[in-house]
mmCIF file of the N, C-alpha and C atoms, coordinates in Angstrom:
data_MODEL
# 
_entry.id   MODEL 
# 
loop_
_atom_site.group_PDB 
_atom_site.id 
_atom_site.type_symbol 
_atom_site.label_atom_id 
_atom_site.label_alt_id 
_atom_site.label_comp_id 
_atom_site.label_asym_id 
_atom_site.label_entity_id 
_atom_site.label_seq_id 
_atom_site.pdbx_PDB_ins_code 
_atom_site.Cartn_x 
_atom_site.Cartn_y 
_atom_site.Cartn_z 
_atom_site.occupancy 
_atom_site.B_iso_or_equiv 
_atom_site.pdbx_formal_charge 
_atom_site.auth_seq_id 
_atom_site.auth_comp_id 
_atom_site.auth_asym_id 
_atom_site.auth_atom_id 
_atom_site.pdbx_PDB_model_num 
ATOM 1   N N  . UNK A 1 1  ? -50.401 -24.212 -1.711  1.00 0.00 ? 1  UNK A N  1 
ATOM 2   C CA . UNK A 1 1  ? -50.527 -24.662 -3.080  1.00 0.00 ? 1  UNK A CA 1 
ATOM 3   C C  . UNK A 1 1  ? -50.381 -26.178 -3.085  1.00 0.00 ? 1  UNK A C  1 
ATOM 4   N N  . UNK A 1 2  ? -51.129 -26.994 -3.663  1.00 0.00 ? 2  UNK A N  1 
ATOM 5   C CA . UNK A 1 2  ? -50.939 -28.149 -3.830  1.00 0.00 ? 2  UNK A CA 1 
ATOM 6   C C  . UNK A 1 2  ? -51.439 -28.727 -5.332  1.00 0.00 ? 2  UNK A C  1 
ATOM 7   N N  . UNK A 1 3  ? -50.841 -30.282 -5.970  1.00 0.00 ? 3  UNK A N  1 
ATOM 8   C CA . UNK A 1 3  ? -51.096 -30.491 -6.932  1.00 0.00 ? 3  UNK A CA 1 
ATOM 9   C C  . UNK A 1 3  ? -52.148 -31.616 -6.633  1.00 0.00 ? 3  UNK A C  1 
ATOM 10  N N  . UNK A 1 4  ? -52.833 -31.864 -7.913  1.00 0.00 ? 4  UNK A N  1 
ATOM 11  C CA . UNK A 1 4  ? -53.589 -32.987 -8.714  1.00 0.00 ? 4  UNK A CA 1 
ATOM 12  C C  . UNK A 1 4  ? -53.449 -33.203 -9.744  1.00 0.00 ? 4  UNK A C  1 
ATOM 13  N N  . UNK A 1 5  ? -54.041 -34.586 -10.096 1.00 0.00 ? 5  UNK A N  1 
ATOM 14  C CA . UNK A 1 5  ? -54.171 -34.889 -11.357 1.00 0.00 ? 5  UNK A CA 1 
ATOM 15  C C  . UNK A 1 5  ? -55.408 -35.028 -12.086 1.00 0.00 ? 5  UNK A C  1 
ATOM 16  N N  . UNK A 1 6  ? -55.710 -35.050 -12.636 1.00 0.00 ? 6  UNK A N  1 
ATOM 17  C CA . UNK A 1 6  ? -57.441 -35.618 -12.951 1.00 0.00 ? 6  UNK A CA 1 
ATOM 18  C C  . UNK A 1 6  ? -57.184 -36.126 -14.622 1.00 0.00 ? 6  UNK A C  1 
ATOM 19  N N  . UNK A 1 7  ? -57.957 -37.176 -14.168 1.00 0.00 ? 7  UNK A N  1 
ATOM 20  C CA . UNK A 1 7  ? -58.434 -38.077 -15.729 1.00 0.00 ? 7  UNK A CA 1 
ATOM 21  C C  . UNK A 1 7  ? -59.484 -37.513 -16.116 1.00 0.00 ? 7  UNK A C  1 
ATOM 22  N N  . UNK A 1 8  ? -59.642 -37.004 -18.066 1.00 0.00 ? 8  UNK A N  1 
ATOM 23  C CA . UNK A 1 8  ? -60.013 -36.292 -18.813 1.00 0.00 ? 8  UNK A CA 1 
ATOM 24  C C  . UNK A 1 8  ? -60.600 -37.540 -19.457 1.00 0.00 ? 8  UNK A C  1 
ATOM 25  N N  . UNK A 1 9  ? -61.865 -38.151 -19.518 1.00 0.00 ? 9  UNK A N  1 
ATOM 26  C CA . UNK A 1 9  ? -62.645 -38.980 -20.686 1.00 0.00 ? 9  UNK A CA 1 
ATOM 27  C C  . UNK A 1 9  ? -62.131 -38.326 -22.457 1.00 0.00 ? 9  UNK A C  1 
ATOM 28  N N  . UNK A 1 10 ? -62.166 -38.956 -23.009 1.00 0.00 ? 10 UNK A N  1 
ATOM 29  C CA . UNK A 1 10 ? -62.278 -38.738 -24.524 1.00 0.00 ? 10 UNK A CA 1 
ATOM 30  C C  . UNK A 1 10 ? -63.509 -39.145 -25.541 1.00 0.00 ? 10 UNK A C  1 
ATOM 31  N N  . UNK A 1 11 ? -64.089 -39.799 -24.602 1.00 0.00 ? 11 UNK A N  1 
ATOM 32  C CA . UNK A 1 11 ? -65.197 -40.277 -25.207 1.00 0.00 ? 11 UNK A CA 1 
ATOM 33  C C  . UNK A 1 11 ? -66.592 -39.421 -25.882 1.00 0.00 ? 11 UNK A C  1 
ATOM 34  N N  . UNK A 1 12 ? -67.111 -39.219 -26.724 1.00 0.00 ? 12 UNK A N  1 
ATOM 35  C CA . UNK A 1 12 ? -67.553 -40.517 -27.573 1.00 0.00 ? 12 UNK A CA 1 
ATOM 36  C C  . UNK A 1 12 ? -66.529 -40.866 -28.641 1.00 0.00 ? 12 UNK A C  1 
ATOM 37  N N  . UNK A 1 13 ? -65.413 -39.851 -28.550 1.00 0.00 ? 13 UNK A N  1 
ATOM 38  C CA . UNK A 1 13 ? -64.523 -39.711 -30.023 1.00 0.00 ? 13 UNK A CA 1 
ATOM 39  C C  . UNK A 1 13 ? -63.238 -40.680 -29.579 1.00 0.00 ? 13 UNK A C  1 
ATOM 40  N N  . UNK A 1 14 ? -62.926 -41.203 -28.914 1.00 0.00 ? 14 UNK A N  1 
ATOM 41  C CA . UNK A 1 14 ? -61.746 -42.583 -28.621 1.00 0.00 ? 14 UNK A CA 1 
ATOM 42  C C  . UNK A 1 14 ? -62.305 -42.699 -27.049 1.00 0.00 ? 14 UNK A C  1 
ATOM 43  N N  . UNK A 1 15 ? -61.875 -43.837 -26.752 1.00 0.00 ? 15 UNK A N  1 
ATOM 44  C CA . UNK A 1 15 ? -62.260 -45.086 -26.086 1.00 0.00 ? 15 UNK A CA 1 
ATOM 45  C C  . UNK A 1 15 ? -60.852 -44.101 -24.727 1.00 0.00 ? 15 UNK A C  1 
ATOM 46  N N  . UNK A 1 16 ? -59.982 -43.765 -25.291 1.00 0.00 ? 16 UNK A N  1 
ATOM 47  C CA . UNK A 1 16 ? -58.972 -43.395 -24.233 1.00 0.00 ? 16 UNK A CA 1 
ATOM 48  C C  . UNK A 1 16 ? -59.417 -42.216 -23.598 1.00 0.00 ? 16 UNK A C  1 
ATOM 49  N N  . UNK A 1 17 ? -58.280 -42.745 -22.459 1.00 0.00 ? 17 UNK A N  1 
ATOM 50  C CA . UNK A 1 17 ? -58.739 -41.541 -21.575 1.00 0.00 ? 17 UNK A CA 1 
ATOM 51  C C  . UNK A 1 17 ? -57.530 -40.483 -21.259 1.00 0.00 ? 17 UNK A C  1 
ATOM 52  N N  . UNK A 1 18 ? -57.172 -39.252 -21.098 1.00 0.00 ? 18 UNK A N  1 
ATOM 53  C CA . UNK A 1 18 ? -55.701 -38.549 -20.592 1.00 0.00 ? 18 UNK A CA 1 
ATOM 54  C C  . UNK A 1 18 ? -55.869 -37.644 -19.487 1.00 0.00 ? 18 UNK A C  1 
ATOM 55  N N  . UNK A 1 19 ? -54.416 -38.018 -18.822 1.00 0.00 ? 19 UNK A N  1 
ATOM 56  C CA . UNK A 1 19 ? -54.622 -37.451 -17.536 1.00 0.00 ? 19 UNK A CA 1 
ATOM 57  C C  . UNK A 1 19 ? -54.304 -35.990 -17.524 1.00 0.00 ? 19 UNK A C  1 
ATOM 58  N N  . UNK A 1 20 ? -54.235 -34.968 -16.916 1.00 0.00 ? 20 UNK A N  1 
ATOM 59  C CA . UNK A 1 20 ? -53.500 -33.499 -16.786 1.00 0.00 ? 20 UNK A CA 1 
ATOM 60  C C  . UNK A 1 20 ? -53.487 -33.513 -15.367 1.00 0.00 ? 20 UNK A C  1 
ATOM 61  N N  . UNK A 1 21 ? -52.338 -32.189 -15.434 1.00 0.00 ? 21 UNK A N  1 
ATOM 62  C CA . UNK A 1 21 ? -51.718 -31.931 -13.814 1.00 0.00 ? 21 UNK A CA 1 
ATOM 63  C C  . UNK A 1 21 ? -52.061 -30.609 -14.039 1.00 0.00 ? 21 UNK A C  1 
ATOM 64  N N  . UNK A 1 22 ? -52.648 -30.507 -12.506 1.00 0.00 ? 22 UNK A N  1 
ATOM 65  C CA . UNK A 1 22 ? -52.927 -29.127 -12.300 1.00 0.00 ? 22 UNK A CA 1 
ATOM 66  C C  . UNK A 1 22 ? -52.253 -28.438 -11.004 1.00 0.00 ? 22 UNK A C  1 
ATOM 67  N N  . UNK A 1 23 ? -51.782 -27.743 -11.174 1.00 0.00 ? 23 UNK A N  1 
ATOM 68  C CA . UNK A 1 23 ? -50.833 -26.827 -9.455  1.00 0.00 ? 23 UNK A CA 1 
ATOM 69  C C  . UNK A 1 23 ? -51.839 -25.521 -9.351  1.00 0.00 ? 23 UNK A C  1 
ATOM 70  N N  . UNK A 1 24 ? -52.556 -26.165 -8.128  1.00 0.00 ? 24 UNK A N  1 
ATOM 71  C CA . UNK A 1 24 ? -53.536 -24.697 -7.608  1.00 0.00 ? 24 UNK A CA 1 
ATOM 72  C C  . UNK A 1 24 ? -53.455 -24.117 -6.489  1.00 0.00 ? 24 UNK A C  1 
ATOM 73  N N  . UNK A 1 25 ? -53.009 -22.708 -6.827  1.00 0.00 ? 25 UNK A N  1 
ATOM 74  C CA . UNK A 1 25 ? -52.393 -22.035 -5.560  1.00 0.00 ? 25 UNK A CA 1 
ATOM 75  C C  . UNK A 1 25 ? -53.554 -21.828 -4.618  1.00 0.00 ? 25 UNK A C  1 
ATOM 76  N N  . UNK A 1 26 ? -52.889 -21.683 -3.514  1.00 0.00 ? 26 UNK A N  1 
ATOM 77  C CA . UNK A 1 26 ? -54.324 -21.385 -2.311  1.00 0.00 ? 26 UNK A CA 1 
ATOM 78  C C  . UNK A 1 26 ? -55.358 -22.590 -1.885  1.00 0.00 ? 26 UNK A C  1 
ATOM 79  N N  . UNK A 1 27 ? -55.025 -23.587 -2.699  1.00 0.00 ? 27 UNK A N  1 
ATOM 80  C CA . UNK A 1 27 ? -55.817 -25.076 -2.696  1.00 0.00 ? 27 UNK A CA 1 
ATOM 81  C C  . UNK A 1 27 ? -54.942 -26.085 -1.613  1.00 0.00 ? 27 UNK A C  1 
ATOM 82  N N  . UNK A 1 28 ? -55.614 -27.332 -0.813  1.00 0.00 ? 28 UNK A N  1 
ATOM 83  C CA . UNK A 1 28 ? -55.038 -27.987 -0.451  1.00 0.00 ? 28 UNK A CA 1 
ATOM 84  C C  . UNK A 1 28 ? -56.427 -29.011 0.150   1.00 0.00 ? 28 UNK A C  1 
ATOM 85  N N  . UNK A 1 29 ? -55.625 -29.788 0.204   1.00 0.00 ? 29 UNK A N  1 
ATOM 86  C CA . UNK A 1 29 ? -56.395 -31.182 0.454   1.00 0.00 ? 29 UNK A CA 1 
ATOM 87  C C  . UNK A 1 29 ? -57.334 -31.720 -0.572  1.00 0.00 ? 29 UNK A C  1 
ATOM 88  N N  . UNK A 1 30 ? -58.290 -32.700 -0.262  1.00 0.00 ? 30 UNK A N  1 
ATOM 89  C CA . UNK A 1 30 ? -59.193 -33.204 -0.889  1.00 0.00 ? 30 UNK A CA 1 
ATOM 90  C C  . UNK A 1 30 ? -60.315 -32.145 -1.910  1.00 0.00 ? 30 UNK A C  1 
ATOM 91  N N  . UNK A 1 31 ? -60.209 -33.062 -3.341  1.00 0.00 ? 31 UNK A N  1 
ATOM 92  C CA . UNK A 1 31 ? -61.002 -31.830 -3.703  1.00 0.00 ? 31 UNK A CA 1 
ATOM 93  C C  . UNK A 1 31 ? -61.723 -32.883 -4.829  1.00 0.00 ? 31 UNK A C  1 
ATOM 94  N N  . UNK A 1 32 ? -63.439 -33.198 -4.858  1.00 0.00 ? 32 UNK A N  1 
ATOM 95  C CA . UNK A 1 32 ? -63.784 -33.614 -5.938  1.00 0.00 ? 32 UNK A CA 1 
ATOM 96  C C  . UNK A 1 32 ? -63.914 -33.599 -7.126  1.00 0.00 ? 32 UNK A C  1 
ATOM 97  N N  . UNK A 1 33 ? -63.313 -34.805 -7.495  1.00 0.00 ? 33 UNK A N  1 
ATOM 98  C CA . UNK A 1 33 ? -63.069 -34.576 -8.863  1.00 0.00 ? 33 UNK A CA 1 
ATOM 99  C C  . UNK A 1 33 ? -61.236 -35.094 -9.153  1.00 0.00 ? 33 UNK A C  1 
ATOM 100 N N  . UNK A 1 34 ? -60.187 -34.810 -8.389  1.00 0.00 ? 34 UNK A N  1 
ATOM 101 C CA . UNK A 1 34 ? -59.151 -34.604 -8.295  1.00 0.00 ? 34 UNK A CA 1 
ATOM 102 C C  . UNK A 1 34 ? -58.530 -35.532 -7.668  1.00 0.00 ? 34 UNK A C  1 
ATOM 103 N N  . UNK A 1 35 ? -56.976 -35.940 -7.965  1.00 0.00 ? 35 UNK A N  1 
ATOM 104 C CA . UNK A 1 35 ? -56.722 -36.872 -6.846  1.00 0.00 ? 35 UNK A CA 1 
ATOM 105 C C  . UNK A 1 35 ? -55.585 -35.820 -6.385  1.00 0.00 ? 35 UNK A C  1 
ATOM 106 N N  . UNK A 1 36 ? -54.948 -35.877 -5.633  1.00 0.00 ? 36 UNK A N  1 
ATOM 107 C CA . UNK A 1 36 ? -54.062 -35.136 -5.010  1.00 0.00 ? 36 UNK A CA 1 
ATOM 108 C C  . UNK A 1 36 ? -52.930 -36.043 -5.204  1.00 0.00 ? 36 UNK A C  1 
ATOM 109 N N  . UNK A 1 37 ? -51.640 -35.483 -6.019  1.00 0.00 ? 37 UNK A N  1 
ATOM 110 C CA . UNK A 1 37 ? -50.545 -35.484 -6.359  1.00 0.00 ? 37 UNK A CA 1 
ATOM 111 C C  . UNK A 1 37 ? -49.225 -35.136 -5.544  1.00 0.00 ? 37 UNK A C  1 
ATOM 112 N N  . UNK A 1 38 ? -49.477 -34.585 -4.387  1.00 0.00 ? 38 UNK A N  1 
ATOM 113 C CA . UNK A 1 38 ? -48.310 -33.987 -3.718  1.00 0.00 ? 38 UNK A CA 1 
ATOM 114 C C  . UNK A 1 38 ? -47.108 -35.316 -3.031  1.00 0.00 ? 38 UNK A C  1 
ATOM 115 N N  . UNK A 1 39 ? -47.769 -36.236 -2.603  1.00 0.00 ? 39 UNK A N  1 
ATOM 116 C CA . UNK A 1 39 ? -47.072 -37.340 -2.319  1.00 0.00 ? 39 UNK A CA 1 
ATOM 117 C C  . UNK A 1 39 ? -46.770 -38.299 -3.577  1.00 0.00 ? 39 UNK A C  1 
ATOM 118 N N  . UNK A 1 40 ? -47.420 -37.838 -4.356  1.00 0.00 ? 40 UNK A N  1 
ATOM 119 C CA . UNK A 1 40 ? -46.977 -38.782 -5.668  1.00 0.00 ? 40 UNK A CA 1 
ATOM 120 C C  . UNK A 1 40 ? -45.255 -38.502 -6.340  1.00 0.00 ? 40 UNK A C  1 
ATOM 121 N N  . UNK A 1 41 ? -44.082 -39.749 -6.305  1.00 0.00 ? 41 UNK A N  1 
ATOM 122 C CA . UNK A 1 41 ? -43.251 -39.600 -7.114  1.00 0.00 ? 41 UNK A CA 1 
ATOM 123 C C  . UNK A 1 41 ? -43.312 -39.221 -8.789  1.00 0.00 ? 41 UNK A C  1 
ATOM 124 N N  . UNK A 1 42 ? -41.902 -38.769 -9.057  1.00 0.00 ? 42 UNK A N  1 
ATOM 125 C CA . UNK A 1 42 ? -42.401 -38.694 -10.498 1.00 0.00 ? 42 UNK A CA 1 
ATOM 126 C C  . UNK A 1 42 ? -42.232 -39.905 -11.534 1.00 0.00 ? 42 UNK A C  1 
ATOM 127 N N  . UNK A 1 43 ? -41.887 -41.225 -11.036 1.00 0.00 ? 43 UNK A N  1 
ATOM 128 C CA . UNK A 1 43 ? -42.195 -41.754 -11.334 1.00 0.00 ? 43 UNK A CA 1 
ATOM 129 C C  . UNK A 1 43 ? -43.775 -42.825 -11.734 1.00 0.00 ? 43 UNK A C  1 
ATOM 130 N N  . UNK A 1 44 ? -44.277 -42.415 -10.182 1.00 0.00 ? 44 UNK A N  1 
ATOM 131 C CA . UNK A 1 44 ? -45.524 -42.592 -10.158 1.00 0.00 ? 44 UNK A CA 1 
ATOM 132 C C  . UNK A 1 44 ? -46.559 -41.970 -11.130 1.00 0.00 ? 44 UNK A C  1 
ATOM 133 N N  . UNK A 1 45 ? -46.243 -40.016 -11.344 1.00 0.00 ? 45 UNK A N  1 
ATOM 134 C CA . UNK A 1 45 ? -47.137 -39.456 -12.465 1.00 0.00 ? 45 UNK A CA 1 
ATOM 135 C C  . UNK A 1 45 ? -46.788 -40.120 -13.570 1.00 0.00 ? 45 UNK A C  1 
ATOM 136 N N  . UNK A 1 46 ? -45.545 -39.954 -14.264 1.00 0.00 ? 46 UNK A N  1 
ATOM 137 C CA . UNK A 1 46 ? -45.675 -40.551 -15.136 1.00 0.00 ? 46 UNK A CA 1 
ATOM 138 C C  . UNK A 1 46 ? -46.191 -41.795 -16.103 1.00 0.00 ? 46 UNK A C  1 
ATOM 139 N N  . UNK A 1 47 ? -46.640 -42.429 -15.128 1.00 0.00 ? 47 UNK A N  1 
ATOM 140 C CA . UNK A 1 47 ? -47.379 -43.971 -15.560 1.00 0.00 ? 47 UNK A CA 1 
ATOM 141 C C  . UNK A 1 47 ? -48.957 -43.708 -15.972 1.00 0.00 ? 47 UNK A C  1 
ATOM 142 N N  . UNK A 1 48 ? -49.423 -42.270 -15.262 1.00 0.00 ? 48 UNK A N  1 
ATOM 143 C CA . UNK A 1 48 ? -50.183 -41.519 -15.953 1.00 0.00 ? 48 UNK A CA 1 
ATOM 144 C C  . UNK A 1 48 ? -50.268 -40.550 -16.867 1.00 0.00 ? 48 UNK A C  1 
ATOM 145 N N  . UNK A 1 49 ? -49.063 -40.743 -17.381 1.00 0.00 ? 49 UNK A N  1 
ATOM 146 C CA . UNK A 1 49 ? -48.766 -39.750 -18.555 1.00 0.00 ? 49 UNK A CA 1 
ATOM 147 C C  . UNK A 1 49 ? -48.009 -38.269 -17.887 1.00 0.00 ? 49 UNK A C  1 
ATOM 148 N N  . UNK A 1 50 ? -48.433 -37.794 -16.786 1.00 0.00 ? 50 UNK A N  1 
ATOM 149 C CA . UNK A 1 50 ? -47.581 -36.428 -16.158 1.00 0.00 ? 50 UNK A CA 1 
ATOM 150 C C  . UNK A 1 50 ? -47.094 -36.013 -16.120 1.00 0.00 ? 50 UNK A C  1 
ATOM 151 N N  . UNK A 1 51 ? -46.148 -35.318 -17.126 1.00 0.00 ? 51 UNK A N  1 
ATOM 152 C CA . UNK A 1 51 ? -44.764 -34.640 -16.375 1.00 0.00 ? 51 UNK A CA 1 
ATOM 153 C C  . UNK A 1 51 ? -44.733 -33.214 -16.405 1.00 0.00 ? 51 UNK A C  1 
ATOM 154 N N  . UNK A 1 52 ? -45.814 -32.665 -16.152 1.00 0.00 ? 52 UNK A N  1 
ATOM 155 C CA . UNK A 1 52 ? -45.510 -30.874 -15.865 1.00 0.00 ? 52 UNK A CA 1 
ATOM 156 C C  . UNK A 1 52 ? -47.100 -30.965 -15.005 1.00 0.00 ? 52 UNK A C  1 
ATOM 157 N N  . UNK A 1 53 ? -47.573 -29.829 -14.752 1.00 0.00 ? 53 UNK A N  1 
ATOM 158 C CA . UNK A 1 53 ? -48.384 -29.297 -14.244 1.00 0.00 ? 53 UNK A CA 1 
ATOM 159 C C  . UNK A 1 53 ? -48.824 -28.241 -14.740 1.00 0.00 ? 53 UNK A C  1 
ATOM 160 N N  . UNK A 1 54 ? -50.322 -27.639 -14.937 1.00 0.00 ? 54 UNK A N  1 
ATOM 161 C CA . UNK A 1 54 ? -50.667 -26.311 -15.114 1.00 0.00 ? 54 UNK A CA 1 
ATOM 162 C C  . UNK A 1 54 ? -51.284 -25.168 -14.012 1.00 0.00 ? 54 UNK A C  1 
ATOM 163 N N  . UNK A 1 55 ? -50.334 -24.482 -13.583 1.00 0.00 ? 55 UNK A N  1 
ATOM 164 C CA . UNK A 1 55 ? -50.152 -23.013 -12.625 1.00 0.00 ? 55 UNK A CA 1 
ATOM 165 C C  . UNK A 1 55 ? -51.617 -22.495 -12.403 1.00 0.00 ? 55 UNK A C  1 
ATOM 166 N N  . UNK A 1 56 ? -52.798 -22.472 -12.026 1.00 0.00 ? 56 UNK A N  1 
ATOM 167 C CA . UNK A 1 56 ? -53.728 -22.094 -11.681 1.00 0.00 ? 56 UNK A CA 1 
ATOM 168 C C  . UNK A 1 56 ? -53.914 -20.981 -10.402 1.00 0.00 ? 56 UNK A C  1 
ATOM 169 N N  . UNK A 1 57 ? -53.527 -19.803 -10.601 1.00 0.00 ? 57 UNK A N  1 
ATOM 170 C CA . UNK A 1 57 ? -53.578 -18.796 -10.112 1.00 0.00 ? 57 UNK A CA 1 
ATOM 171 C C  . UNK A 1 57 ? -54.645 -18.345 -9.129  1.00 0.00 ? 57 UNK A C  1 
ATOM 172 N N  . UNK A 1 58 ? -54.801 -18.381 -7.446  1.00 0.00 ? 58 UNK A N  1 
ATOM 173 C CA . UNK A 1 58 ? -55.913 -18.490 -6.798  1.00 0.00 ? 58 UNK A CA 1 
ATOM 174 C C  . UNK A 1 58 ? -57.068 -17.619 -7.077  1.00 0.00 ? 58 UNK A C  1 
ATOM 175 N N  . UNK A 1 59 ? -56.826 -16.572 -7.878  1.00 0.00 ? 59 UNK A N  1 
ATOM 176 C CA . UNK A 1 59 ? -57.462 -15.718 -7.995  1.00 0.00 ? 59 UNK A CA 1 
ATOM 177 C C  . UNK A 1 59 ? -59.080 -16.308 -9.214  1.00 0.00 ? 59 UNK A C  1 
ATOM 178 N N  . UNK A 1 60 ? -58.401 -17.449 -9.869  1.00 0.00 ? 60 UNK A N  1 
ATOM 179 C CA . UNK A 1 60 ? -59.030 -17.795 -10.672 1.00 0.00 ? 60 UNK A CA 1 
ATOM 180 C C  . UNK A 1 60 ? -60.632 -18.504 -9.606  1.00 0.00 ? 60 UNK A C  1 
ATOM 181 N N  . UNK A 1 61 ? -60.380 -18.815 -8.803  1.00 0.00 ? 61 UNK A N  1 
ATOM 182 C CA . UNK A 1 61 ? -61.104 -19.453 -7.966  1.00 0.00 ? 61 UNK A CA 1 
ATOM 183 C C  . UNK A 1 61 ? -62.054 -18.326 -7.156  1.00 0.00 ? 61 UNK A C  1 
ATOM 184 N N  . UNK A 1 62 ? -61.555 -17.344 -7.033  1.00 0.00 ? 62 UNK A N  1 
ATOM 185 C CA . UNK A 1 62 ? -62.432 -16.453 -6.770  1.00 0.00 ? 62 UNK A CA 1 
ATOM 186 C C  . UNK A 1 62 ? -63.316 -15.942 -7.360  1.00 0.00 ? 62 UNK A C  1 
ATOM 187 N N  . UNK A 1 63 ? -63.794 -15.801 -8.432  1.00 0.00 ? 63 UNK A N  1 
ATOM 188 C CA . UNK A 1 63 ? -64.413 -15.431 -9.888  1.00 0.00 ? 63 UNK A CA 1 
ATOM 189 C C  . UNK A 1 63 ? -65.827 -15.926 -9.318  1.00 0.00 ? 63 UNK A C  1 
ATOM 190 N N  . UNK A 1 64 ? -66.037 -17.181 -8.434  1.00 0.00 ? 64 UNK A N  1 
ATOM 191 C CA . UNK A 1 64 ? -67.321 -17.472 -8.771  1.00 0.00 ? 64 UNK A CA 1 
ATOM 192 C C  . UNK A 1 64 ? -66.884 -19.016 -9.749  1.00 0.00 ? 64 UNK A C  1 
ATOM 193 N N  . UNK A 1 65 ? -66.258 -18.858 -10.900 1.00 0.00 ? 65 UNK A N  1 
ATOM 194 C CA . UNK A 1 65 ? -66.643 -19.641 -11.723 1.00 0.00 ? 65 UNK A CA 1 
ATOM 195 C C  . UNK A 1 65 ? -66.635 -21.702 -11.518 1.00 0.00 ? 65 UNK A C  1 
ATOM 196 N N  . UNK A 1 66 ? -65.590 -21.609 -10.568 1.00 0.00 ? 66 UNK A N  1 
ATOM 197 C CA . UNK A 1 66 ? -65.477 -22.870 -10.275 1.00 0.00 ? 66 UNK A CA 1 
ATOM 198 C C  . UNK A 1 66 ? -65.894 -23.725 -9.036  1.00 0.00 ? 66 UNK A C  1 
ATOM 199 N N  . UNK A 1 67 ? -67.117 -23.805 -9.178  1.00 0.00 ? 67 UNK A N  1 
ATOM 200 C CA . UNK A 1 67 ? -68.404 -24.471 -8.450  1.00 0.00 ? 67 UNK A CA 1 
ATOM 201 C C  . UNK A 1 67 ? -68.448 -25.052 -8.207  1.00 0.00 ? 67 UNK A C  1 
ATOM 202 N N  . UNK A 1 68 ? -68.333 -25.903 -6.886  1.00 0.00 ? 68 UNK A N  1 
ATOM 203 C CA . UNK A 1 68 ? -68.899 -27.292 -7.096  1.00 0.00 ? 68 UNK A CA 1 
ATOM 204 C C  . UNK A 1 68 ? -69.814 -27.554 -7.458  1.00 0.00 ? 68 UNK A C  1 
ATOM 205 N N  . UNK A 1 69 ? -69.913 -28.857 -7.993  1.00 0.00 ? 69 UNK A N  1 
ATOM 206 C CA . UNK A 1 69 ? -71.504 -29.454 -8.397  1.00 0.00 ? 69 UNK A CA 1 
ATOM 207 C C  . UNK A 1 69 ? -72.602 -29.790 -7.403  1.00 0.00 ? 69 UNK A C  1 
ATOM 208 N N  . UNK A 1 70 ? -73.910 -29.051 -7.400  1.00 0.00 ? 70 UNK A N  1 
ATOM 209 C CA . UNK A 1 70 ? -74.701 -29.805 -6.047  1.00 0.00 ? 70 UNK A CA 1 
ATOM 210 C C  . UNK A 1 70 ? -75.486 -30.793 -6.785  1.00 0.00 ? 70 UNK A C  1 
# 
């Protein structure tokens, strides 16, 4: 299991952008799209806004649904 973070655009509706944490079981290393969080302090997330993570269950990944882009 390992974490990331990924920056969420808001745009066209505000100019800002917000980050979310994601903890995905069965995942590890490099993954596009994502930066990898596991060496990150929590001081460090936080400067991106971070302080929890959302539990992504490996099973979800099996579905098919989450594709990479070709």
């Amino acid at each position: 299991m390992a974490r990331y973070i990924q920056r969420i655009s808001l745009r066209p509706y505000s100019d800002s952008d917000i980050w979310a944490g994601w903890e995905l079981e069965g995942r590890d290393g490099e993954i596009e799209g994502l930066i990898c969080a596991d060496g990150m302090s929590s001081e460090e997330l936080a400067k991106f806004g971070v302080t929890e993570f959302q539990k992504i269950p490996e099973e979800y990944f099996d579905t098919g649904e989450f594709q990479p882009r070709k």
